[in-house]
C-alpha positions, 0 to 999 in steps of 0.5 A: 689862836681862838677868834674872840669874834666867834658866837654860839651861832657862828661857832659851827661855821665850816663844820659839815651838815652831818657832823651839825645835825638839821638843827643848830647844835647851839640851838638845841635843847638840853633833852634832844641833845641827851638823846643825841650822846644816849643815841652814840653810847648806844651805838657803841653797846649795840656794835661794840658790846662795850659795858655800859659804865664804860661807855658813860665814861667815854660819852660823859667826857664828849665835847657839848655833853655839859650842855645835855640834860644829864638825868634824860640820858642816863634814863635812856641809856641805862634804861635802854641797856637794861631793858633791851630784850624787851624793848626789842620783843615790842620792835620785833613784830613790827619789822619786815626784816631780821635785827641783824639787817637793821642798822644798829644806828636805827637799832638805837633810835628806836630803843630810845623811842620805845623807852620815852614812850614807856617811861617817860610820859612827860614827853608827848608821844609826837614829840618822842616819835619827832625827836626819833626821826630827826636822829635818824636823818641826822645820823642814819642811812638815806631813808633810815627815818622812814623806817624808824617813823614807821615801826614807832608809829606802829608803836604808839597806838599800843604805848600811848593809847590814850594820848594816841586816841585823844590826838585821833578826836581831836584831828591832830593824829592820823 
């Protein structure tokens, strides 16, 4: 039996804070909610080493993904699959530890966050670094966004160093 009373806004009622995310998923936009299924088909390469086509699939038919900006996430995870070696070889040196002690979650995000940086220039860096911190807090380990903040801070300067500098003369960056 369904409740006709029920809106976007109350559909979430009940549902744990992590299952939510820190934003009302009725409030989100299409393109963070991309990054959310790329973020979960990631995963699952990362741990599962499952094809990618498959895993399209499987994530294509999740509750809400009609509501992703389907473009977006196909970009990012057939991007991030295909280009995996080298987003890692631009993570690497940034690491204080190996990949195999990284949380595959964290693994992901920064791929994701690489990846916009790299390709998708439509999208402020602040905006992709922002996007990244908030899929860590909403889906990594306790401190996992500060890591991810950190090595994607790392990178900007190099991916986007003329946004990066230009933010810098004009106060709004670090």
């Amino acid at each position: 039996m369904t409740d006709s009373t029920s809106t976007p806004e109350t559909a979430n009622e009940g549902t744990p804070p992590a299952a939510v995310g820190t934003r009302k998923s009725s409030a989100k936009p299409a393109r963070s909610r991309s990054r959310e299924f790329a973020l979960q088909a990631l995963y699952q390469f990362i741990v599962g080493r499952n094809e990618a086509s498959d895993i399209d699939v499987f994530t294509r038919d999740l509750s809400g993904f009609h509501k992703a900006d389907s473009a977006h996430y196909d970009a990012l995870l057939y991007g991030c699959i295909d280009q995996a070696a080298a987003l890692d070889a631009l993570i690497a040196p940034n690491l204080d530890r190996k990949f195999a002690e990284i949380s595959p979650i964290e693994h992901a995000i920064m791929w994701i966050g690489v990846y916009e940086m790299q390709h998708c220039l439509d999208v402020p860096w602040r905006v992709v670094l922002n996007e990244c911190i908030e899929l860590a807090k909403d889906f990594g380990g306790t401190d996992g966004h500060k890591y991810v903040n950190a090595v994607l801070g790392c990178l900007a300067p190099e991916l986007r160093s003329a946004e990066v500098q230009a933010d810098r003369q004009s106060g709004r960056a670090k």
